[in-house]
VEXVEX-306125 format. One line per field, with one value per residue: residue number from 1; residue in three letters; y, z, x of N, C-alpha, C, O in turn. Coordinates in pm, whole numbers. Atoms other than C-alpha are relative to their C-alpha. Example, Ala and Ser with C-alpha at 12.3 -4.5 7.8 and 13.67 -1.06 7.14 Angstrom:
<atoms>
n = 1,2
res = ALA,SER
nc2 = -119,-119
nc3 = 0,-6
nc1 = 89,-82
cac2 = -450,-106
cac3 = 780,714
cac1 = 1230,1367
cc2 = 120,109
cc3 = 0,73
cc1 = 90,-77
oc2 = 118,220
oc3 = 66,90
oc1 = 194,-26
</atoms>
This chain:
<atoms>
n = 1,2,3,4,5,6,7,8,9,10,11,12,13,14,15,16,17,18,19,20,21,22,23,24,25,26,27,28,29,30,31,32,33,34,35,36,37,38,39,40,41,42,43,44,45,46,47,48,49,50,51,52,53,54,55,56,57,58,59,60,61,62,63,64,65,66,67,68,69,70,71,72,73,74,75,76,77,78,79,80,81,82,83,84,85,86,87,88,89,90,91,92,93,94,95,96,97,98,99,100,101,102,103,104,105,106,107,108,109,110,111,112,113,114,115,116,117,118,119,120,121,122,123,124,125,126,127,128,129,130,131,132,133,134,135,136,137,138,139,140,141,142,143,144,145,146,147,148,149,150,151,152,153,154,155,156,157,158,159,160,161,162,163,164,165,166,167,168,169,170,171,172,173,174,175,176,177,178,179,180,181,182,183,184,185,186,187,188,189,190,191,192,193,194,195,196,197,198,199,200,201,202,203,204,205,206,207,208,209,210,211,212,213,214,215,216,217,218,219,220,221,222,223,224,225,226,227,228,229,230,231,232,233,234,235,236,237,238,239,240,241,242,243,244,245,246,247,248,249,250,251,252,253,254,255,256,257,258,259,260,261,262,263,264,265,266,267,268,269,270,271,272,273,274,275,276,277,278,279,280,281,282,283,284,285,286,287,288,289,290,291,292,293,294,295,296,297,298,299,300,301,302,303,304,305,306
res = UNK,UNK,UNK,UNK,UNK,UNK,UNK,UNK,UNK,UNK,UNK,UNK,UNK,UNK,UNK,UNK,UNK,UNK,UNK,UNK,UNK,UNK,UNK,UNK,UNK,UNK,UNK,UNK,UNK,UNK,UNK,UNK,UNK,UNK,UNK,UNK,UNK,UNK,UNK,UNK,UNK,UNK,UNK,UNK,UNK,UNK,UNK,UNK,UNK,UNK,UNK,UNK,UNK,UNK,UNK,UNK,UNK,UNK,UNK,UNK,UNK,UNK,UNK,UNK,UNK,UNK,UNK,UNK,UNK,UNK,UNK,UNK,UNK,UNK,UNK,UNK,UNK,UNK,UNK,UNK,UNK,UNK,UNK,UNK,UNK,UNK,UNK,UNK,UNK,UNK,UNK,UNK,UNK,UNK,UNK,UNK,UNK,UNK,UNK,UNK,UNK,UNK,UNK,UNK,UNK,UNK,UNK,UNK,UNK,UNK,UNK,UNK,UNK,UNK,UNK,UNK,UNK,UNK,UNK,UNK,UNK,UNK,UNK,UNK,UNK,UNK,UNK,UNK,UNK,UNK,UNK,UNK,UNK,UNK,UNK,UNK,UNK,UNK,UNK,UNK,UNK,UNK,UNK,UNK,UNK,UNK,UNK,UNK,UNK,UNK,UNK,UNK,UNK,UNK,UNK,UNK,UNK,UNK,UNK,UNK,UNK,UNK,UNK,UNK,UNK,UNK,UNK,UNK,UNK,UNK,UNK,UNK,UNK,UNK,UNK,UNK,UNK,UNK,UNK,UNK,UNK,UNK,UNK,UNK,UNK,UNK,UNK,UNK,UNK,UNK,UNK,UNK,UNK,UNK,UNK,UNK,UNK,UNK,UNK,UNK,UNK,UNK,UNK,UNK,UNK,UNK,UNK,UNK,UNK,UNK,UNK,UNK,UNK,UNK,UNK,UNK,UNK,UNK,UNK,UNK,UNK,UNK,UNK,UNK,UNK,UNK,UNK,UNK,UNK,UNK,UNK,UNK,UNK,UNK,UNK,UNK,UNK,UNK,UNK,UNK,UNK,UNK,UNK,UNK,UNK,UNK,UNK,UNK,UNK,UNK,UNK,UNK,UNK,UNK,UNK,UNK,UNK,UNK,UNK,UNK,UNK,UNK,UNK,UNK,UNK,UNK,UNK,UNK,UNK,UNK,UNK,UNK,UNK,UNK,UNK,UNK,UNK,UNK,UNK,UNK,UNK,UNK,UNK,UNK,UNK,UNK,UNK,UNK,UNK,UNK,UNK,UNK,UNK,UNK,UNK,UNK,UNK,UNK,UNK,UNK,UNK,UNK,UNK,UNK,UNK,UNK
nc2 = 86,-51,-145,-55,1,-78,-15,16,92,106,-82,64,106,100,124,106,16,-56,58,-8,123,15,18,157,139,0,-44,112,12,16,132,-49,124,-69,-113,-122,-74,-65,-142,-79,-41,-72,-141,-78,-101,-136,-129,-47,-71,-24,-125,-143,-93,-83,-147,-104,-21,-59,49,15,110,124,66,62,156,74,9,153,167,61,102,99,-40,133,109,-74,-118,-124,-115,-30,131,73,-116,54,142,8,-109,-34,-15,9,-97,57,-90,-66,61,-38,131,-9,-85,-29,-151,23,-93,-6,-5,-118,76,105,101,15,113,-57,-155,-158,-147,27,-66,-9,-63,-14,-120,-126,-76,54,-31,101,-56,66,-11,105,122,51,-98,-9,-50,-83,49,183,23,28,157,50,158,37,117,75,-3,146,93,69,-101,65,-25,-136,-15,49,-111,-140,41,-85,-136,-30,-111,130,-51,37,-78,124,150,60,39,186,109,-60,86,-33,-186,60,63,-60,-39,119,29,-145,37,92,-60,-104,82,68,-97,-6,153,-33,-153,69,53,-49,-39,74,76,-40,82,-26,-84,-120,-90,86,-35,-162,55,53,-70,-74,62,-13,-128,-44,37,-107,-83,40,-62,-143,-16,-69,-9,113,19,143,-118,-38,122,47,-137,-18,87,-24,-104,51,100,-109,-64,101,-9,-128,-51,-81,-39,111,15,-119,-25,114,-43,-145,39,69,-115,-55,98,-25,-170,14,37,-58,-167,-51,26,66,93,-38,-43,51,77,-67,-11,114,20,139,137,20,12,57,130,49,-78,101,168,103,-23,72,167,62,72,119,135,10,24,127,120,-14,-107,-157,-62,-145
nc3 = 48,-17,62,126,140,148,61,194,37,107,120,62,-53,80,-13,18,120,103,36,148,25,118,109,-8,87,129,18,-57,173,191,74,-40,-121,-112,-6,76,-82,-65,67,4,-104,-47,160,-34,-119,64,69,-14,-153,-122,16,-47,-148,0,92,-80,-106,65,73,-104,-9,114,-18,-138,-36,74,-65,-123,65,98,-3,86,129,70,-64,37,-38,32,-81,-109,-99,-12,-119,-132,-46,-83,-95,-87,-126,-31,-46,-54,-4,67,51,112,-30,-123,126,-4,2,14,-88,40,-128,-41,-55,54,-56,-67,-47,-149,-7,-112,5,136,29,-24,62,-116,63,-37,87,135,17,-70,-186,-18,-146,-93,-64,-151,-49,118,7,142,139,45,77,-67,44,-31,-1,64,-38,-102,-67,-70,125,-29,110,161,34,33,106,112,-21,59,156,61,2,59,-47,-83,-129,-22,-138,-36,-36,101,89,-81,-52,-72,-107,-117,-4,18,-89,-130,34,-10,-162,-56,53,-75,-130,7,-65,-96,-90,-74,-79,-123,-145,-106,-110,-114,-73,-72,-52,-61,-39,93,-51,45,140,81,82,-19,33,163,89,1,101,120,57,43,149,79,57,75,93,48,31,-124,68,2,-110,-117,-106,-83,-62,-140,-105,-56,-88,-149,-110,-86,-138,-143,-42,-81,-158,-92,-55,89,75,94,64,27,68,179,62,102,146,113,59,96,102,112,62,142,116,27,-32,-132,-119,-70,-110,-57,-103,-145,-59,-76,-100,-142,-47,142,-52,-155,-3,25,-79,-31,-82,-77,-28,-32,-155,-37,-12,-131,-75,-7,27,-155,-143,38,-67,-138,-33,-27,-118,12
nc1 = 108,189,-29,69,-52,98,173,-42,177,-30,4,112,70,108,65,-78,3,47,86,12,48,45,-85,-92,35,-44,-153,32,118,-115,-32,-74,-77,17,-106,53,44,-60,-122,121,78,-118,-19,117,-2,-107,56,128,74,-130,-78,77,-3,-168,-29,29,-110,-98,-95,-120,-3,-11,-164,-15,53,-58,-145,15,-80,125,-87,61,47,46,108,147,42,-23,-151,99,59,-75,-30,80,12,-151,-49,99,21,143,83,111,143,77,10,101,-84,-124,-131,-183,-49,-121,-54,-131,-52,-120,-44,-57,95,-110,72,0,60,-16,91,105,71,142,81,65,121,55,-121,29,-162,-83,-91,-120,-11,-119,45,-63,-57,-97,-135,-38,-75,56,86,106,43,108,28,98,69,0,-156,7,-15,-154,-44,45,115,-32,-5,94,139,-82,10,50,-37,-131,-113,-89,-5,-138,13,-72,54,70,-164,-16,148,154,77,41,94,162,20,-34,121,75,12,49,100,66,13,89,140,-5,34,109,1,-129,54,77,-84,13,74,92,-89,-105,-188,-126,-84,92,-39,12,-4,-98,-140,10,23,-113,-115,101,15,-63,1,42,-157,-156,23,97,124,94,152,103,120,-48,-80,170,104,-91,26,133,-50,-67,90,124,-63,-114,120,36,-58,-8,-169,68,-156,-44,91,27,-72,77,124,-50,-38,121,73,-54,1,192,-12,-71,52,154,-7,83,-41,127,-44,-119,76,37,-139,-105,71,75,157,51,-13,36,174,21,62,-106,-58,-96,109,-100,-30,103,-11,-146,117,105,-103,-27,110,59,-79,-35,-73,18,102,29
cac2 = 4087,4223,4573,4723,4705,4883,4961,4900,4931,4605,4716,4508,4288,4001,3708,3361,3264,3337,3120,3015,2709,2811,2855,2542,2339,2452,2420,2019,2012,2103,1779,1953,1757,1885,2103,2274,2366,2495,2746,2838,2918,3091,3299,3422,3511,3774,3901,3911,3988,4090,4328,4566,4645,4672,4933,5134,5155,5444,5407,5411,5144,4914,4931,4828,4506,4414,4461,4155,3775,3603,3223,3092,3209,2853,2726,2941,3241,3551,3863,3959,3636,3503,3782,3696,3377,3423,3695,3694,3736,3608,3874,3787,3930,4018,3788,3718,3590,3513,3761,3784,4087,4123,4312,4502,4242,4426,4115,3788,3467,3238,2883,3089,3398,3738,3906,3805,4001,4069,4233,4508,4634,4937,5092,4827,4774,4523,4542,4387,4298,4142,3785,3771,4014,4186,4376,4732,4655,4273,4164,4124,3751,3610,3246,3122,2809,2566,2634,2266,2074,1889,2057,1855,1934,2290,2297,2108,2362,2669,2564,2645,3000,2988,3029,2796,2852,2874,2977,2725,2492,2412,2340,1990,1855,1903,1625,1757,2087,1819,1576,1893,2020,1691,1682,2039,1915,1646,1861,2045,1750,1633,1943,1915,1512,1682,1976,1729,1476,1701,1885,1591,1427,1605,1399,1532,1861,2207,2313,1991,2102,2470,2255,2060,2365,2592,2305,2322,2699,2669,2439,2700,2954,2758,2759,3054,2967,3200,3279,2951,2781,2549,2898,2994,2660,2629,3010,2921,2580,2762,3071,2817,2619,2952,3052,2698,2761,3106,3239,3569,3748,3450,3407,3778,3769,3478,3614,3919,3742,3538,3851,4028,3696,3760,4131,4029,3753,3984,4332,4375,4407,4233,3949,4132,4334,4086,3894,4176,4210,4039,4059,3882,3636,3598,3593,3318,2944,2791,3040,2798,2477,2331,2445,2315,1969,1951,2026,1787,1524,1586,1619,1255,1090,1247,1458,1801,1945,2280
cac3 = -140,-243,-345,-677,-978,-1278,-1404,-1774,-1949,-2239,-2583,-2699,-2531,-2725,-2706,-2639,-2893,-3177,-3221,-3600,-3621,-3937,-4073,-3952,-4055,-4448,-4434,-4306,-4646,-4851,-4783,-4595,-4351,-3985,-4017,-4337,-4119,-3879,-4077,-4237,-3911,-3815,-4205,-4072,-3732,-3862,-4120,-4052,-3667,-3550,-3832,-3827,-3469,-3558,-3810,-3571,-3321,-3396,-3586,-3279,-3127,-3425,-3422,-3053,-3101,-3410,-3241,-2983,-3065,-3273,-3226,-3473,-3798,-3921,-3801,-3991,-3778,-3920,-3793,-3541,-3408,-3388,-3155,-2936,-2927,-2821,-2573,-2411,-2073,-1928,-1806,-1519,-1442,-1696,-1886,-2194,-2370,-2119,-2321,-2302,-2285,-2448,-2269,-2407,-2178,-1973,-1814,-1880,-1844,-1581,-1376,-1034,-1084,-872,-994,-1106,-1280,-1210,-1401,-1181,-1309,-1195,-1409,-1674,-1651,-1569,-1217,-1203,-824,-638,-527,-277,-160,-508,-539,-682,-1045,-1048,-1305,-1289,-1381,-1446,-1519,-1809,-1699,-1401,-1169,-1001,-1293,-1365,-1623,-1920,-1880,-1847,-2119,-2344,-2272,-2327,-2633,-2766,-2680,-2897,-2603,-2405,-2059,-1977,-1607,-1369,-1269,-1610,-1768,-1654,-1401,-1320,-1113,-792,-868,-1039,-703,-488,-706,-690,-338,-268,-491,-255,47,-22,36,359,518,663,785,962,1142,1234,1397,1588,1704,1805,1956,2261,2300,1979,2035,2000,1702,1518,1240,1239,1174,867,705,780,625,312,306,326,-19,-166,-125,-201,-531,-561,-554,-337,-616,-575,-412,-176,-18,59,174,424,569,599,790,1051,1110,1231,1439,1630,1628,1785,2057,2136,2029,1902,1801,1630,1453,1363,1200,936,915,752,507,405,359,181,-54,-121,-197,-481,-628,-616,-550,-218,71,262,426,500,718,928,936,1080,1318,1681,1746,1443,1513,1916,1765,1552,1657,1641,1878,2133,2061,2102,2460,2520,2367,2614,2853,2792,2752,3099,3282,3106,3227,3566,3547,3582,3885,3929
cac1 = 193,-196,41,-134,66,-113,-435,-475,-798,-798,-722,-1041,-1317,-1468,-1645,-1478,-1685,-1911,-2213,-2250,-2483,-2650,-2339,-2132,-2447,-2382,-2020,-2156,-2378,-2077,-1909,-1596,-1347,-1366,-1016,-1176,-1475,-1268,-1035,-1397,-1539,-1205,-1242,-1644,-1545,-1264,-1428,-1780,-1772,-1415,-1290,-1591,-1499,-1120,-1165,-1346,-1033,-791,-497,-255,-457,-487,-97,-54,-274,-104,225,126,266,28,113,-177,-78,-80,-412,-680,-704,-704,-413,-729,-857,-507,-384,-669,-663,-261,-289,-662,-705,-1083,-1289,-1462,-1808,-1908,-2116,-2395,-2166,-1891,-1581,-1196,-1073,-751,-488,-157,59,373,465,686,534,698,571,641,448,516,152,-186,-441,-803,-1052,-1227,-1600,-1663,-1337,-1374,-994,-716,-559,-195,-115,178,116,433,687,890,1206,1264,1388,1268,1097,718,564,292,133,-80,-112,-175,139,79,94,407,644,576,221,276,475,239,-53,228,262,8,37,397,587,874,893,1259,1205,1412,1134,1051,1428,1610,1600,1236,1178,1219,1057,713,731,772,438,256,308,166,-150,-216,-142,-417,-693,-547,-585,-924,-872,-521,-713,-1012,-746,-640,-903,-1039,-701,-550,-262,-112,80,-96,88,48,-124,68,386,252,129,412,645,414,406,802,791,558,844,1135,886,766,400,244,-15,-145,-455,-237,-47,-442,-572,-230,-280,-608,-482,-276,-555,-822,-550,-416,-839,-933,-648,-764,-392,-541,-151,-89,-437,-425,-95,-167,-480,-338,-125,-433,-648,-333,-338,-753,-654,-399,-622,-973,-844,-1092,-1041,-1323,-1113,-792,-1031,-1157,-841,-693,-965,-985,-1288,-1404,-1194,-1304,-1675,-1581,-1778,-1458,-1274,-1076,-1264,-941,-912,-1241,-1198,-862,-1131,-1366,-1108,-979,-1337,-1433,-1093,-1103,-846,-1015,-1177,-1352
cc2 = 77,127,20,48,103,25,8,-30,-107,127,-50,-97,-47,-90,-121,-72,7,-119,21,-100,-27,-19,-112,-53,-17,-55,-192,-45,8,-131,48,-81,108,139,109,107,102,108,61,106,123,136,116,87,99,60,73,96,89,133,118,103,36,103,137,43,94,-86,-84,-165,-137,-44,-89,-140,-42,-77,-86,-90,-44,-115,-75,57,-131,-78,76,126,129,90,35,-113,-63,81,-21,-104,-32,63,12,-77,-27,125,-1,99,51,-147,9,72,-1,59,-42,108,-16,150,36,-100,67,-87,-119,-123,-109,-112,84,139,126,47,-127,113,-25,93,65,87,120,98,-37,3,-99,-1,-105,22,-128,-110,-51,149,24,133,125,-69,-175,48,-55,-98,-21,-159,-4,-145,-66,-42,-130,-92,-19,74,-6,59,177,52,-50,106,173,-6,0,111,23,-3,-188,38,-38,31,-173,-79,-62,-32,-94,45,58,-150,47,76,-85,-53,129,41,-51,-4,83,-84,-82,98,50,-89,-70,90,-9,-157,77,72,-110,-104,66,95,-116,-123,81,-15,42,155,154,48,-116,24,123,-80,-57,90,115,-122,37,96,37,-38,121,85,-49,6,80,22,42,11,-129,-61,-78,74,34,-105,-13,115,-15,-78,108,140,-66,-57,113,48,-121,11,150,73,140,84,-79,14,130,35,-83,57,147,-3,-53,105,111,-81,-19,107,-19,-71,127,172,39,-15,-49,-76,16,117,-53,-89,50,46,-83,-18,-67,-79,-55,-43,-144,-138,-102,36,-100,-104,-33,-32,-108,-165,-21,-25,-84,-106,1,-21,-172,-75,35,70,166,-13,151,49
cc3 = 5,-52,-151,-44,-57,-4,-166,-67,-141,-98,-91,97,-108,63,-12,-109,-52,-13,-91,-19,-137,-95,-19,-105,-178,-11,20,-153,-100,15,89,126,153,-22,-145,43,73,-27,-64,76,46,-118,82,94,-21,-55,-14,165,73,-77,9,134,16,-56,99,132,-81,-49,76,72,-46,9,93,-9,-118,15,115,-95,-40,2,-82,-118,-83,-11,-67,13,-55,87,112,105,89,134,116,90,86,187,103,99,46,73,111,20,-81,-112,-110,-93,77,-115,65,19,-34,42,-71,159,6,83,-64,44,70,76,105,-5,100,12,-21,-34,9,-99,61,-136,-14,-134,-110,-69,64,106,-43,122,26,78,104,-52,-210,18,-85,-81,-4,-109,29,-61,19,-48,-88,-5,171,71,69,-80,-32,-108,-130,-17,-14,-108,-162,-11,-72,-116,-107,-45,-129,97,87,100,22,168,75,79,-106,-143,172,145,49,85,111,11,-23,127,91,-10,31,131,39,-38,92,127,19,61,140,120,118,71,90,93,74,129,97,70,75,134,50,3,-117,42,-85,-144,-81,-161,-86,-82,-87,-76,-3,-84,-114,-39,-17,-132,-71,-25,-60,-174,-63,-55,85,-103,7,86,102,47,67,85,155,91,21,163,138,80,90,84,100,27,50,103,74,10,-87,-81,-109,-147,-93,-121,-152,-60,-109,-118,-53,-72,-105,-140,-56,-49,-137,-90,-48,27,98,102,132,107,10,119,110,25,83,144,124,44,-43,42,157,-70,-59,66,9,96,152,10,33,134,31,-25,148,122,32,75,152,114,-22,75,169,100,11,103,11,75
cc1 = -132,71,-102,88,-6,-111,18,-148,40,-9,-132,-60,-89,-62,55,-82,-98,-116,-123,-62,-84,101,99,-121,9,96,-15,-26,106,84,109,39,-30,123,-45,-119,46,52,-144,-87,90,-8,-150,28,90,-71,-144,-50,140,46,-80,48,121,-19,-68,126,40,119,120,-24,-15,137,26,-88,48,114,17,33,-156,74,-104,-6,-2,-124,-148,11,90,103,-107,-51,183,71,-84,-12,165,-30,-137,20,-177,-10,-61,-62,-102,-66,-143,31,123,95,102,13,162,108,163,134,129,102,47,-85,120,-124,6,-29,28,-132,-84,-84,-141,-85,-86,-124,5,109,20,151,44,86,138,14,50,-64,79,95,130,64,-17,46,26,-100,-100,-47,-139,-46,-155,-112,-51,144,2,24,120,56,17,-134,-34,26,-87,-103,105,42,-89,-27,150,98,20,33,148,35,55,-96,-73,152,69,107,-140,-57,-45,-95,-186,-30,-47,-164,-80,-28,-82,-157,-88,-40,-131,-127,41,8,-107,-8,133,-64,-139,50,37,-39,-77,89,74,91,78,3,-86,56,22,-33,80,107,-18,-3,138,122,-27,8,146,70,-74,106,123,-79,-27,-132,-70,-128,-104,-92,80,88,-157,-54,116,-13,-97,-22,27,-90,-99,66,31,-195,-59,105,-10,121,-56,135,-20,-96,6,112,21,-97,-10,90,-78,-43,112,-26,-112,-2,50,-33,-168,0,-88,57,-46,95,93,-69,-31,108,58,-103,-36,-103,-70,70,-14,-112,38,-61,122,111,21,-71,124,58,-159,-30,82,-79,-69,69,42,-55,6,131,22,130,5,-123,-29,76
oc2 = 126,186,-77,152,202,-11,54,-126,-75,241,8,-165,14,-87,-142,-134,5,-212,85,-163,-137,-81,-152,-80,-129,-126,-243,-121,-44,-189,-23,-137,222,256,229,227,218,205,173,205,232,254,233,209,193,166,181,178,148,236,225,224,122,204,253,137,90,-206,-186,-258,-243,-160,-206,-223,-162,-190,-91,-72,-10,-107,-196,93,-127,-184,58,201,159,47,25,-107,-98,28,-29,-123,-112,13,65,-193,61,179,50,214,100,-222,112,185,101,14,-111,164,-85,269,-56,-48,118,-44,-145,-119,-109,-91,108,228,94,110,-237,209,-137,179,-8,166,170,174,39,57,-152,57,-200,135,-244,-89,-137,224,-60,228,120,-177,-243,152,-144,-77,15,-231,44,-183,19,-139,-138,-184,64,148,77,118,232,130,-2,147,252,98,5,136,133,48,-292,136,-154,57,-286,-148,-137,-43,-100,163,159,-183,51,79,-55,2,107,40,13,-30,35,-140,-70,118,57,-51,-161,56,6,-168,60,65,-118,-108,32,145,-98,-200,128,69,18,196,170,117,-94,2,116,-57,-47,78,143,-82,117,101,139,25,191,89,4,69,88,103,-29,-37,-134,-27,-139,8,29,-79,-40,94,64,-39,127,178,-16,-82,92,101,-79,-34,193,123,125,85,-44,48,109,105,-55,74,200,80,-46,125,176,-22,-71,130,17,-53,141,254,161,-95,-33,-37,-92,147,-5,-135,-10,101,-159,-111,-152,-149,-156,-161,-228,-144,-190,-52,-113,-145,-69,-126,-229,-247,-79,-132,-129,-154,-89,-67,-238,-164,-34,85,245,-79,232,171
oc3 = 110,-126,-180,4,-22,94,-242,-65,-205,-90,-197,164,-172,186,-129,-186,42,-48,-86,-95,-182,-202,-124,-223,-229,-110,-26,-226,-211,-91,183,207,143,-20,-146,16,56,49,-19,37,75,-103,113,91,47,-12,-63,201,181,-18,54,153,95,2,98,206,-200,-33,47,74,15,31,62,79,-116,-19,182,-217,-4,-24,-84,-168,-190,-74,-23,-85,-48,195,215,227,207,244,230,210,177,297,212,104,1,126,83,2,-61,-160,-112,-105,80,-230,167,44,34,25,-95,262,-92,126,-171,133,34,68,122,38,212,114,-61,42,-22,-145,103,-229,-124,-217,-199,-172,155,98,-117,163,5,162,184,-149,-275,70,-202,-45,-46,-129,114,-180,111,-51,-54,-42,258,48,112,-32,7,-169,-213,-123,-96,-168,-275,-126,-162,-169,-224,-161,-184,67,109,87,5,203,32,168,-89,-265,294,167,116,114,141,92,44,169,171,87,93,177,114,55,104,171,133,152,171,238,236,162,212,214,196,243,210,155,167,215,-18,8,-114,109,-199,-222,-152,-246,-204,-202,-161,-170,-112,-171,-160,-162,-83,-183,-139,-130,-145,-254,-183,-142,156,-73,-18,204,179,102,188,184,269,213,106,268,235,197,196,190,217,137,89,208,170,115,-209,-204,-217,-257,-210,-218,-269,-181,-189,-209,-175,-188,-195,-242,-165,-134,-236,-204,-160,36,87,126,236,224,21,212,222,138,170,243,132,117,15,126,177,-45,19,184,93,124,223,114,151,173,56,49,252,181,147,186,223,221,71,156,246,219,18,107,-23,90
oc1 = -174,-7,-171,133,58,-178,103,-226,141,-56,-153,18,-175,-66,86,-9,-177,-44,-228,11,-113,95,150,-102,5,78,87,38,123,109,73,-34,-76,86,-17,-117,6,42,-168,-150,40,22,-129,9,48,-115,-175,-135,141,76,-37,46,160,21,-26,97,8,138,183,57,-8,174,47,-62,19,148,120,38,-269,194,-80,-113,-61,-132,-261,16,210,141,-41,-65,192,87,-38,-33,187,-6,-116,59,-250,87,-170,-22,-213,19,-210,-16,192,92,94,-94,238,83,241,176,182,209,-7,-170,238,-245,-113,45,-11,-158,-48,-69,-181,-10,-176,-109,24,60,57,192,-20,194,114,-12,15,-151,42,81,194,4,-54,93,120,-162,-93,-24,-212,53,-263,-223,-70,216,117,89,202,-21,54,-151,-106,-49,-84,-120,77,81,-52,-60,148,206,-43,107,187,149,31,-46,-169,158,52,134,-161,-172,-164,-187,-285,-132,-138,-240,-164,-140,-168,-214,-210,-153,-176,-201,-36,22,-78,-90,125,-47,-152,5,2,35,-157,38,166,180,199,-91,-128,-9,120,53,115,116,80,75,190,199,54,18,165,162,1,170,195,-10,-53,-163,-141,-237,-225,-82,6,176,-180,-122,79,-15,-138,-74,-47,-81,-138,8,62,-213,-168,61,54,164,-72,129,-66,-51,-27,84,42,-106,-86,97,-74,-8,59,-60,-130,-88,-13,7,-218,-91,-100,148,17,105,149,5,-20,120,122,-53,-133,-136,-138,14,54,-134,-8,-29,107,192,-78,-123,110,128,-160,-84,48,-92,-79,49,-1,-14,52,102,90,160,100,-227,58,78
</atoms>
């Protein structure tokens, strides 16, 4: 997990989109239904702003972005837009106007991802990086959509792309696999009411919360959603419960799959640093509150003496 993949600089960065208001408002004036607009707007942005900057590519890489799935040749868009509009990847960071960046992909698409991709500045290139533990000669995955989302809705959204997810939590039955999703979804907001209960309620059992989120993190695996925010929010769960009991091993060793799991979405390494660091976590202001409630709780009923 957090390993480094690839490096891949995009074969093109554009603009998600093109802002034409002189030219919509004509296209208004001629009398034209909304879907004739549209394929209009779709004719300008090709040929007025997109192919100039194709023809300047070499030959080799004109091929290679032709040779990507194009899933809107029905809808207006031109052999250039339509490719983009299939295959782009957001950009982050870079913005004015926020772009895409479209990327030769190398990967299958799949509801239980192995990888995601980042976009790092400085190199002006696409990072591919392992999101849980993968296999010589596995195949590498990735996720276009919202892996939480039930598998109708998934598929409705992948569908647009052209593509049918045949990956086994999105072919029948998908109940269990949506409930198991749905469930995770919730998990995620009852996190912080579970860890305040019992930080604030001795009488329940030191590894109280530990044991919800470790159930939780072993649904994530049985799905194979480590890439997702509700594997981060539960490792996050069980580092503050082992760093409110002062269990520093413990704290140290979650804390190093979290920070692997901020490496593989952001390629840094900032908080796999101090995860892995005791000291940082001793300094933290939370660092054995949970001993110290027990404390409290014991002076106030009269069961602790110096």
């Amino acid at each position: 997990m957090g390993d480094h993949i690839l490096t891949e600089r995009p074969l093109t960065i554009t603009p998600t989109t093109i802002p034409m208001p002189h030219f919509a408002k004509s296209l208004i004036n001629l009398g034209l239904t909304e879907g004739q607009r549209g394929r209009a707007i779709f004719d300008q942005w090709e040929h007025a702003f997109l192919l100039p900057c194709f023809e300047r590519l070499d030959a080799e890489t004109q091929t290679a972005f032709l040779d990507l799935v194009n899933s809107h040749r029905e809808d207006g868009s031109g052999p250039i837009l339509g490719v983009i509009r299939t295959n782009g990847f957001e950009v982050a960071g870079v913005v004015d106007p926020e772009p895409n960046g479209e990327y030769a992909a190398v990967c299958k698409i799949i509801c239980s991802p192995s990888a995601d991709r980042l976009f790092d500045i400085p190199s002006f290139s696409f990072q591919l990086r392992a999101t849980r533990n993968i296999k010589a000669g596995d195949e590498i995955f990735v996720s276009y959509c919202n892996v939480l989302e039930p598998a109708a809705d998934r598929q409705e959204y992948l569908a647009s792309y052209g593509i049918t997810c045949a990956c086994t939590s999105c072919t029948p039955d998908t109940i269990a696999s949506d409930k198991r999703r749905l469930a995770l979804r919730a998990s995620i907001d009852a996190i912080d009411d579970d860890f305040d209960t019992w930080l604030a309620d001795p009488l329940l059992a030191d590894n109280y919360t530990i044991k919800i989120s470790l159930r939780w993190i072993g649904v994530i695996e049985q799905e194979a959603l480590e890439a997702s925010d509700a594997y981060r929010h539960h490792l996050h769960a069980i580092v503050r419960a082992y760093v409110a009991l002062g269990d520093g091993e413990n704290a140290v060793k979650y804390g190093r799959m979290l920070g692997l799991w901020a490496l593989g979405q952001s390629g840094k390494e900032d908080m796999l640093r101090r995860m892995e660091n005791l000291e940082y976590l001793r300094g933290r202001s939370d660092w054995e509150m949970r001993v110290c409630v027990d404390h409290e709780e014991a002076q106030d009923s009269g069961g602790w003496t110096d």
